[in-house]
Phi, psi and omega in degrees: 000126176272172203223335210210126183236162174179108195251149159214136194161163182283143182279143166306329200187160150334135177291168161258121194255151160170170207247162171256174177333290200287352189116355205263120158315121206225110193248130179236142192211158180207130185268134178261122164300068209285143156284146173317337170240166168233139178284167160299130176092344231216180165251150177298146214256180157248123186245169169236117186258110182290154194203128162213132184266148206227138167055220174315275219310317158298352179272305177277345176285330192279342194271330189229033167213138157214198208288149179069355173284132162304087181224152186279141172236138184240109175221144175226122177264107188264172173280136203103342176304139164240153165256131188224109173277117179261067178315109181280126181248046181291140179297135176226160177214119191270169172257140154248214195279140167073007172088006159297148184235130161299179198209115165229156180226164181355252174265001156243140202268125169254170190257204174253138181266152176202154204295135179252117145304127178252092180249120186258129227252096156353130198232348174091146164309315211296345212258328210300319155324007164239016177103203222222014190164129181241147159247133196239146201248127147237183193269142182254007191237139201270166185212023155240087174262147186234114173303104203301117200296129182277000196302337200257024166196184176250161185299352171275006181260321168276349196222127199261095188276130181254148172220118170255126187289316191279002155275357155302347181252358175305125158334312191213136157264308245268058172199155184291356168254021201232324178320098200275329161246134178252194161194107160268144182203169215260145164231175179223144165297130156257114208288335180285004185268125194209181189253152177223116160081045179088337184223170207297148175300170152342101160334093162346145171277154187268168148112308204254000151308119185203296204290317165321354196209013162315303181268042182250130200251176190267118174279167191243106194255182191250154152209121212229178206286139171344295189293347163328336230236169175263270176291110185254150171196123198231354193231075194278113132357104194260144175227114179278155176202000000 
């Protein structure tokens, strides 16, 4: 089995230094390699080799390397090593249509939870080639809500990350009462946002929301991950006040 690599070549670029959640120094760099051989007939070839230093060593690849510097990578692998990946799961936030914001948390996005009527539906003769019933699910809860603008904090501060441990171990997540992780944060109703044609009306403009929802006091809502929920609503309204 091999165990013990040893490279050498120039970095392509300037290392990238950056601290993860807890501080820890983390540098990526990535060295072209010449191989040893030219095929017949060919040009000597190149491999780009990704590289990443951890802790003191990352301090020093960023402090004393840049792009075109020569440097050896030595690794030797023993019993007991670990590799341990740390994915950062910080709360984040995209803009959408009308200047509305997602709620994401590492690779997933979330929606808002709210209570489902589950109604089962006569689908009709003219129809009856898809079958003889259908379900149309609807909100038993309210759900137009504009998420109260965090700009003026940070975000670990407006949005309250939840985990139930014993729902991680649930069988099936894909429903809102199976849903193992959450996020709270303070919100408002807008009252004029209401449903059309069965489904929520026109989006509110973000930012510029205010008067409507002045004397509306503020609640504290769920958001639970996207593949959770039916009935979605991923894209809130910001109410600057």
């Amino acid at each position: 089995m091999l165990n013990h690599i040893v490279i050498m070549g120039r970095l392509t670029r300037d290392p990238e230094l950056r601290k993860t959640p807890s501080g820890t120094s983390v540098a990526s760099f990535t060295l072209a390699v010449d191989r040893d051989f030219t095929p017949e007939g060919g040009e000597k070839e190149t491999d780009f080799i990704a590289c990443v230093a951890w802790k003191g060593t990352a301090d020093f690849v960023s402090g004393y390397f840049f792009k075109g510097s020569m440097a050896v990578v030595d690794r030797e692998w023993s019993d007991g090593d670990r590799v341990v990946l740390d994915l950062p799961m910080e709360v984040s936030l995209s803009e959408w249509y009308e200047n509305s914001v997602a709620v994401e948390r590492g690779p997933l996005v979330y929606a808002l939870k709210m209570k489902e009527k589950w109604v089962k539906c006569d689908i009709g003769e003219e129809n009856s080639i898809y079958g003889k019933d259908y379900w149309e699910v609807l909100p038993e809860s309210p759900w137009n809500y504009g998420i109260i603008d965090p700009a003026k904090s940070s975000l670990s501060d407006c949005f309250e990350v939840k985990v139930d441990e014993k729902l991680l171990d649930s069988e099936w997540y894909w429903n809102p009462e199976s849903a193992p992780v959450s996020i709270m944060v303070n919100a408002k109703r807008i009252p004029s946002w209401t449903l059309y044609n069965g489904m929520a009306g026109p989006q509110p403009y973000s930012r510029m929301y205010g008067p409507d929802t002045k004397d509306v006091p503020v609640e504290r809502i769920t958001l639970i991950p996207y593949g959770c929920t039916t009935l979605r609503i991923s894209e809130f309204p910001v109410i600057k006040e």
